[in-house]
N, C-alpha and C positions, 0 to 999 in steps of 0.2 A: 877798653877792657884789657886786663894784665894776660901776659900769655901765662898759660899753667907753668905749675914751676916744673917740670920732667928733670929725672935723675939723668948723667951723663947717660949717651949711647952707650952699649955694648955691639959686640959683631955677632956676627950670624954663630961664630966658632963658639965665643964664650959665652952664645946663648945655649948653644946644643948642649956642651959640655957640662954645663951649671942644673941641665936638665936630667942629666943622666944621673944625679947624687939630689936634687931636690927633693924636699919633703912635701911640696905642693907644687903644682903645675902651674907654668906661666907660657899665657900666650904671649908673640911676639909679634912688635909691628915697629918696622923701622926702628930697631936698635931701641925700643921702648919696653919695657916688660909687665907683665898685667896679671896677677897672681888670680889662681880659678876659685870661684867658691864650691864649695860642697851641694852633692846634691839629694834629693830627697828622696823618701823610700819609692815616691808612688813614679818618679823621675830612674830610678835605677830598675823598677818594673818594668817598665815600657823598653829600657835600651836592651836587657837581659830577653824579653819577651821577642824583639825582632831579633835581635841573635837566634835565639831557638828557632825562629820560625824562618831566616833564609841562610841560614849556614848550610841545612838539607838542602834547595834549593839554588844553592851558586857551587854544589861539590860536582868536581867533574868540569865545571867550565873555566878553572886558570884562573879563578880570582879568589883575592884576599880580603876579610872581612875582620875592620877591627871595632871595636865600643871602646870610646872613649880617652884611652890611653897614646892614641898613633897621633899624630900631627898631619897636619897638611900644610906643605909649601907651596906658596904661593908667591909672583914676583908682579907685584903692579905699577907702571909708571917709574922702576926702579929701585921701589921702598920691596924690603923681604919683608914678608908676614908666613908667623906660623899660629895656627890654630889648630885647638882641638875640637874639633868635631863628637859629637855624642856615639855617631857612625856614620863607618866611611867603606864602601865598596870599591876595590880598584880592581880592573881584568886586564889591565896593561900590565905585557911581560916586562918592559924596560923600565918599570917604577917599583922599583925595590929597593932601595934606600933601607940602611937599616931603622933609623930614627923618624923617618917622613914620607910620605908618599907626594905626588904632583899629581897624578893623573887619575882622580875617581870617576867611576862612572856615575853614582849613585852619594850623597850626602845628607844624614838627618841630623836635627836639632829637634831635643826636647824641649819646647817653651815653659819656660820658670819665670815670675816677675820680675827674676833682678836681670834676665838675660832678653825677654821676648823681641825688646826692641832693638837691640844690636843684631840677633838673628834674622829678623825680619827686614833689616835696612840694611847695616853697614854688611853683615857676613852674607845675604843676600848678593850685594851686588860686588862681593868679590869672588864668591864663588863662579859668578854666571860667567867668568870672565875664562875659566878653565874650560879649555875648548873637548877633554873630553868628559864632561860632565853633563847628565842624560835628565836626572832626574833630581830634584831638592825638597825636601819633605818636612816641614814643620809640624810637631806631632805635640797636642795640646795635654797637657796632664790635667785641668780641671775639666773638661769634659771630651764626648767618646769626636773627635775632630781633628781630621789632618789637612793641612794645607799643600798639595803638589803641585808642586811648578816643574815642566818639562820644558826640555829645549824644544820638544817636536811644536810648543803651544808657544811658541815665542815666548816664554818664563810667565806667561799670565798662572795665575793660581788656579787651583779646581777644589774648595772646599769638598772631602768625602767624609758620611758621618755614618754609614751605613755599606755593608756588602765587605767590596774588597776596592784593590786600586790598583793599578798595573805599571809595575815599572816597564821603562823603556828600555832600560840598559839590558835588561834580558830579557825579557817579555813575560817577564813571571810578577802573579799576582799575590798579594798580599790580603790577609784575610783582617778587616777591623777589629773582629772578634780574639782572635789570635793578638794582638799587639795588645788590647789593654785586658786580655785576660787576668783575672786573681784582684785586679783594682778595687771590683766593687766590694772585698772583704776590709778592704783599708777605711771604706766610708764607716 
């Protein structure tokens, strides 16, 4: 089998930099770059929806909450990888980077068809590797189901399709109801 053809690397520098004037956002892995696609109305519900519902929630306790736009760095085996995260909670004061954060406690992914399986496998098992990283949430847009994986559960999943779910990283709970509020006017 032929290896893919991959454009020349770039560095971590003329990746950041190319990001700061791009018109489209591209994640980074090892000097590779991977242009994001767009995402869908019932996909920007869900992220704007947990916004609203733990931005009240994390006010008061020193952490930063962004949807979509923030990067997360990440150093595995060597290779720099930056990804965007749908949302990313960090409470570490020393992760303030203007462009990236390292250290979330908390990480969700929207699942989309074109994304479910990179989320679920490859960004799965590089996030797990971030030591302070509490909680990881896969949150389904076709139906009312989120997937949480905590470090406390050894990263095993806990299908919730009903109630609420409890993050680790602060002990505050999260209402199902609340997250895919307003959806059912899109069906």
């Amino acid at each position: 089998m032929p290896a893919p053809n991959l454009s020349p690397a770039i560095s971590v520098d003329e990746y950041l930099a190319g990001e700061e004037t791009a018109e489209l956002r591209h994640e980074y892995i090892n000097g590779q770059v991977y242009a994001m696609t767009g995402a869908s109305d019932r996909h920007g519900i869900i992220v704007s929806n947990l916004v609203a519902t733990l931005r009240p929630l994390v006010r008061g306790h020193g952490c930063q909450l962004f949807a979509s736009d923030m990067k997360l760095r990440l150093q595995i085996a060597g290779q720099d990888i930056f990804y965007y995260p749908d949302l990313l909670l960090s409470c570490a004061p020393d992760d303030r980077e203007t462009y990236y954060r390292t250290k979330p406690c908390v990480i969700v992914e929207v699942l989309s068809p074109s994304t479910e399986r990179l989320d679920r496998r490859e960004k799965f098992l590089s996030y797990i590797t971030l030591p302070s990283l509490q909680d990881y949430l896969l949150v389904s847009q076709t139906e009312r189901a989120i997937w949480h994986h905590r470090r406390s559960c050894d990263w095993h999943a806990e299908r919730v399709t009903e109630g609420s779910l409890t993050l680790d990283c602060l002990g505050i709970g999260l209402p199902l109801s609340l997250i895919y509020e307003e959806l059912d006017a899109l069906d």
